[in-house]
N, C-alpha and C positions, 0 to 999 in steps of 0.2 A: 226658500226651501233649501235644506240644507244638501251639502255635496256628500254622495254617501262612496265611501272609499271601498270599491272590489276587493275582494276576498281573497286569500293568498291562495295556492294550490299547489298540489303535491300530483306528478305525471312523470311514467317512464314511459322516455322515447328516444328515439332514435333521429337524429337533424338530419340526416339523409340516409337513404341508402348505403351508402360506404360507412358510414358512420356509426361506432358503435353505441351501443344502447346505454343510458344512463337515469339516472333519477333526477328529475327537474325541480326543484321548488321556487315554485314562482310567486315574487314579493307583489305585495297589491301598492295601487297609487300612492298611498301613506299611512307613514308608519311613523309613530312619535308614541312618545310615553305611553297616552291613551292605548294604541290598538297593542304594543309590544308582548303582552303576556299572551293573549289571545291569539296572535298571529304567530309566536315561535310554537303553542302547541297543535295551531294545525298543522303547521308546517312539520312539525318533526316525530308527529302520531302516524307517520305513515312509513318512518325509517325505520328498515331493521337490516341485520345484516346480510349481505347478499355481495354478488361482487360487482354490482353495476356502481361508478362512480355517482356522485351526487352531485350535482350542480345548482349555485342558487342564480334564480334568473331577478336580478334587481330592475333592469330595463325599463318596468313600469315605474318606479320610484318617481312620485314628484313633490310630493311631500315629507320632509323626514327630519327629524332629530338624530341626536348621540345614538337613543334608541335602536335604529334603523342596524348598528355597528353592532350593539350590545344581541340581536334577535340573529345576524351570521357570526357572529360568535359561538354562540351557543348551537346554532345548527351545524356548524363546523366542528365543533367540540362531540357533540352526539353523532353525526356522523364519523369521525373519526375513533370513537370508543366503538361502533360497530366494524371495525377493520376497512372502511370505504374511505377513499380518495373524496377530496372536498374541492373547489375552484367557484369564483362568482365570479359571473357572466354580466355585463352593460351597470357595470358600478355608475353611479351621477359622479362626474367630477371631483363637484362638492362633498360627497360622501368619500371620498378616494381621498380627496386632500384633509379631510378629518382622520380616515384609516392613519396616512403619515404624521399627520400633528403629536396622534395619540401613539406612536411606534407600534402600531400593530397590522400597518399595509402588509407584509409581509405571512400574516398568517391569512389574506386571503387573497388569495392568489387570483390572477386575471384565468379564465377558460381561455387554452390558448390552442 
């Protein structure tokens, strides 16, 4: 039986109480070429403009390609044409040291 990869999500919340409120997009287990089209347009059919920051939650990544870079790319891109702040949150390593190979850690910034 094959392993069926969770589905990405899009949630405004708030991580605590003191914490202010933001827009979460949460990446599913894996993400490679196959799921990549499908998974930036749920992910980013829910952005519009507003002033909650956007955050993408990678965390669950355990499967991924180049892809994975190419899908917060573009969701960093679309959020930031609606005037909202961008940051990814629980990068894989592995995907971190791809962001630098390719010079472009830098446009996604760690949630700090």
């Amino acid at each position: 039986m094959a392993k069926q990869a969770a589905a990405p999500a899009v949630a405004a919340v708030a991580d605590s109480p003191a914490a202010p409120a933001q827009q979460t997009l949460v990446l599913p287990t894996e993400l490679t070429h196959a799921q990549a089209q499908a998974c930036l347009r749920m992910l980013t059919q829910g952005l519009h403009p507003g002033p909650l920051p956007v955050v993408a939650d990678a965390s669950a990544l355990a499967s991924f390609d180049s892809s994975a870079l190419a899908v917060l790319l573009a969701c960093r891109r679309e959020a930031l044409s609606l005037g909202r702040a961008f940051t990814v949150r629980g990068l894989h390593p592995r995907l971190a040291g791809l962001a630098r190979l390719y010079g472009i850690a830098e446009l996604l910034p760690a949630q700090g």
